[in-house]
C-alpha positions in Angstrom: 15.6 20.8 -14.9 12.8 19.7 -12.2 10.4 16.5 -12.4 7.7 17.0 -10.7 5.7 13.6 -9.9 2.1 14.2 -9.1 -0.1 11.1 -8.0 -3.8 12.6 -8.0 -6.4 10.6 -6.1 -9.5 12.1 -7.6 -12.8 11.3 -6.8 -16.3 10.4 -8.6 -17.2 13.0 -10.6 -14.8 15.0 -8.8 -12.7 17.8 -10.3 -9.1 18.5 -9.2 -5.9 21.4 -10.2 -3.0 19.3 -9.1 -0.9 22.0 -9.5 -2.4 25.1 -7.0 -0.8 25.3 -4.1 2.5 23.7 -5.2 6.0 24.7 -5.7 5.5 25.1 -9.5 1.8 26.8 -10.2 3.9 29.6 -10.9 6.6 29.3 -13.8 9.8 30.5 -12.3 12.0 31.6 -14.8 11.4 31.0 -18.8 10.5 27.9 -19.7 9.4 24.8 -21.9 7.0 22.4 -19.5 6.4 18.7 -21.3 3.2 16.9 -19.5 2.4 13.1 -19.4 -0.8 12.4 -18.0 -2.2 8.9 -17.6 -5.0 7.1 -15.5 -6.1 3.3 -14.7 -9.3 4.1 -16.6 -11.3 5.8 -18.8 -13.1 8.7 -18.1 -11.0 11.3 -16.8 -10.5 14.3 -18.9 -7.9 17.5 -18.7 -7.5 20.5 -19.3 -3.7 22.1 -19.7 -2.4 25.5 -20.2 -0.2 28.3 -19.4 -0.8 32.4 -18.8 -3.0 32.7 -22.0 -2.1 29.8 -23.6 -4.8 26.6 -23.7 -2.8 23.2 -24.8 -5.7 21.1 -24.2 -9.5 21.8 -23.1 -11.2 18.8 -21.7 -9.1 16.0 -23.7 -9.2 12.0 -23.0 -5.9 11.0 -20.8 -4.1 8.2 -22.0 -4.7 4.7 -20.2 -1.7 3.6 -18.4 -1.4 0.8 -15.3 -2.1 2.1 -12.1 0.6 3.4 -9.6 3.0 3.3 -12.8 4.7 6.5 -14.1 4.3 7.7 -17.0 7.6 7.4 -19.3 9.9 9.5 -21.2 9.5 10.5 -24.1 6.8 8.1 -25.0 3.8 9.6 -22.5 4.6 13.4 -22.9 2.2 14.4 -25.7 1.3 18.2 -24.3 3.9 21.2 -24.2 4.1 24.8 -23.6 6.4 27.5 -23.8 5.4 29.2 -20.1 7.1 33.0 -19.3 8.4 33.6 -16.1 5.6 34.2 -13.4 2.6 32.4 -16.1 0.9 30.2 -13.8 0.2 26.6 -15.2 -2.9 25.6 -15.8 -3.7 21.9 -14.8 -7.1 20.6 -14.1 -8.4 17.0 -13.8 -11.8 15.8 -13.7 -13.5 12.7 -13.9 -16.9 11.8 -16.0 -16.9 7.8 -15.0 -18.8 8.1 -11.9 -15.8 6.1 -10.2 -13.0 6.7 -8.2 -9.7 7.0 -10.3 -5.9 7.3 -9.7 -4.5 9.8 -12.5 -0.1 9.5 -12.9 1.4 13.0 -13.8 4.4 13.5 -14.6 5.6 17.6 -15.8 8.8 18.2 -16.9 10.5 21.8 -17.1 13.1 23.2 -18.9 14.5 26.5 -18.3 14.8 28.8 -21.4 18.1 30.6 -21.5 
C-alpha cells in the first residue's frame, strides 16, 4: 500500500498536476486512492479525479502549517475508486497572486 508524499512549490497564479510524469499518474492495478491536500494559505484550489470520475472541481484546500504533512485519517477528505490503467487526475492552482507551498499526501490501496 504506497504513500506517495508530494511537496508542490507552485507559483503566483501558477497552475500545477503534481502527479504527470510520476510513478503513479497511472493506477496500477485496482484500487481505492485517499488524498489530503493542504497549503500555508489561502488561495490555492484543486481539482481531483480518476478515468471519468471528477472528486472535486476547483475546491478550497484545507490550511495546514507549512512543510508539515498532512495526517492520517484526519486530512484525507477526497477518495476514489481508480481501475487499473485510469490515470489520476490531480491539478493545483493558485488564485492569491503569491507564492505557495501545497503538502500532498495520496494514499493507495489495492482492490483484490
Amino acid at each position: 500500500m504506497p504513500s506517495v508524499p508530494i511537496r508542490t512549490a507552485l507559483g503566483a497564479n501558477a497552475t500545477a498536476f503534481p502527479l504527470v510524469g510520476g510513478r503513479y499518474e497511472i493506477a496500477p492495478y485496482n484500487c481505492v486512492i485517499e488524498l489530503a491536500i493542504s497549503a500555508d494559505a489561502t488561495g490555492v484550489l484543486a481539482t481531483v479525479g480518476s478515468g471519468l470520475d471528477a472528486v472535486q472541481d476547483e475546491g478550497p484546500v484545507q490550511l495546514n502549517t507549512i512543510n508539515v504533512q498532512p495526517k492520517y485519517p484526519d486530512d484525507y477528505f477526497l477518495s476514489d475508486v481508480v481501475g487499473a490503467g485510469e490515470r489520476i487526475v490531480y491539478q493545483l492552482r493558485d488564485t492569491s497572486g503569491a507564492a505557495r507551498v501545497v503538502q500532498t499526501v495520496l494514499k493507495i490501496t489495492a482492490l483484490h
